[in-house]
N, C-alpha and C positions, 0 to 999 in steps of 0.2 A: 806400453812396450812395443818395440817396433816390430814388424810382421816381416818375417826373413824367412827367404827358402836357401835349401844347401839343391845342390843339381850336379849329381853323382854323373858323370857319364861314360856309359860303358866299361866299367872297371872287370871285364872278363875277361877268364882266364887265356882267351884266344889271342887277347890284344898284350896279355903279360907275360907268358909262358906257353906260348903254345905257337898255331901258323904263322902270327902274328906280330908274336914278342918281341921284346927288345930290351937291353940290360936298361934303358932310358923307364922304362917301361915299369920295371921291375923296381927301380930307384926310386920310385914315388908310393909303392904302396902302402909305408908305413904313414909317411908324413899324408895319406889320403883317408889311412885307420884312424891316425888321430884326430884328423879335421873333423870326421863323421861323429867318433864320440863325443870334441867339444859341442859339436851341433846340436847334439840331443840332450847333453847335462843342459845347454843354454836353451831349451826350448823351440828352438828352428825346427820347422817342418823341412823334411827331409824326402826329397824324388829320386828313382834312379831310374836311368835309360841303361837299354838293354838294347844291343847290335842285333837283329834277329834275321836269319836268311833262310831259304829252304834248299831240300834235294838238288833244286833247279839254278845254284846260285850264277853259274858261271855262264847261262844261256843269259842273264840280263845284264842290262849296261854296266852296271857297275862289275860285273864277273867279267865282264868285256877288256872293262878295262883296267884291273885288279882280278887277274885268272890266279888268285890262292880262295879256296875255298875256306871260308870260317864264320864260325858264330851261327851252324848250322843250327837251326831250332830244337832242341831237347838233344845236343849233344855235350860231353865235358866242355869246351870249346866256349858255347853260349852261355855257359852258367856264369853268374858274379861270382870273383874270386873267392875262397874260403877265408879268407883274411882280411875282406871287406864286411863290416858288420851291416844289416839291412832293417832298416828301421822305419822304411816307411812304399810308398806307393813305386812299381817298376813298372817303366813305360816299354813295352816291344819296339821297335824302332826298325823297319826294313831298308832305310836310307840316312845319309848323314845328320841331319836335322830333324827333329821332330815338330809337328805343327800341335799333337797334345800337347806337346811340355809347354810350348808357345801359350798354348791357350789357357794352359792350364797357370801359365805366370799371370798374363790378361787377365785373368777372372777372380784371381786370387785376392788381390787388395795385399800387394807384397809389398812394400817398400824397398827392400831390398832382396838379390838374388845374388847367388856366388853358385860359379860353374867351377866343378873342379873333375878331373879325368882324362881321357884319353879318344882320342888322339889331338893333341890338341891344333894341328895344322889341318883339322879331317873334322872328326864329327864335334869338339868343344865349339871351335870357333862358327861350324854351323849353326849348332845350337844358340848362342851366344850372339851372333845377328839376327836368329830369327824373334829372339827372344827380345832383341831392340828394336824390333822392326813392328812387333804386336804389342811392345809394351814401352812407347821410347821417354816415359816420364820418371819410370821404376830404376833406380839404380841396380846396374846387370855390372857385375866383377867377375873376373878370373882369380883365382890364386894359382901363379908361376909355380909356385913348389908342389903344388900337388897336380900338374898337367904334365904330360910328355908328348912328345911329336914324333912323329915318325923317325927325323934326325934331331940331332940339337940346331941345326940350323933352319930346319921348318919349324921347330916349337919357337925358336927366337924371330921369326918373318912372322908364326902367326899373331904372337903378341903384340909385334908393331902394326900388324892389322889392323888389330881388335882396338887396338887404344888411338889409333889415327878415327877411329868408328864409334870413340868415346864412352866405350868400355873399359872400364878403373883394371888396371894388372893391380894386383897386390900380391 
């Protein structure tokens, strides 16, 4: 059987309903419910990154240059949504990409990986290079239906990105 991860990213509630929300946002969480559950009835190891900031978020570059504060550490804002089931390992993440999830794809012996979450012009498509870039022989996908962007016209640039970078949209 083949070795497949799911890579939940940032499905909190700050990014759906909260500083950061958006009805785009909001649109996907069912078709993200269901991904997750098929994952698990089918056996896929299942990751999820977590947006994590502190008190201090708005002195650092990125608060520099996105002054909304969110995804503060242990507040409602940071938590995965209640309507996202959680099935497996949560990465902290205090910048767009993670180099654990990276490594943790690398070391894995995955054949395949599906990124699905938010944002997908911001931190999936981060993800999703870094993920090609530690591991460029593993098939790394997106699923469109379950990613949203900040607009619909960033989520549709990040896709032709990601697939000009030879990352499968499905």
């Amino acid at each position: 059987m083949e070795k497949r991860l799911l890579a939940v990213i940032d499905m909190q509630n700050d990014f759906i309903r909260g500083a950061l929300g958006t009805a785009e946002a909001q649109g996907i969480v069912q078709n993200v419910r269901e991904r997750i559950l098929a994952a698990k009835e089918a056996g896929e190891e299942i990751v999820y990154t977590r947006d994590t900031h502190a008190d201090d978020y708005l002195s650092t570059s990125e608060g520099k240059n996105l002054p909304v504060p969110h995804c503060i550490k242990g507040s409602s804002g940071w938590q995965i949504a209640d309507e996202i089931p959680v099935f497996g390992e949560v990465i902290d993440k205090p910048t767009f990409g993670s180099v654990r999830l990276a490594e943790k794809i690398k070391s894995g012996g995955y054949e395949s990986v599906e990124l699905i979450g938010l944002c997908t012009d911001i931190c999936v498509i981060s993800n999703a290079l870094l993920a090609k870039a530690f591991s460029p022989e593993t098939r790394i996908c997106v699923r469109a239906d379950c990613c949203a962007g900040v607009t619909p016209a960033s989520h549709g640039n990040a896709l032709a990105a990601m697939r000009a970078c030879q990352i499968e949209i499905v």
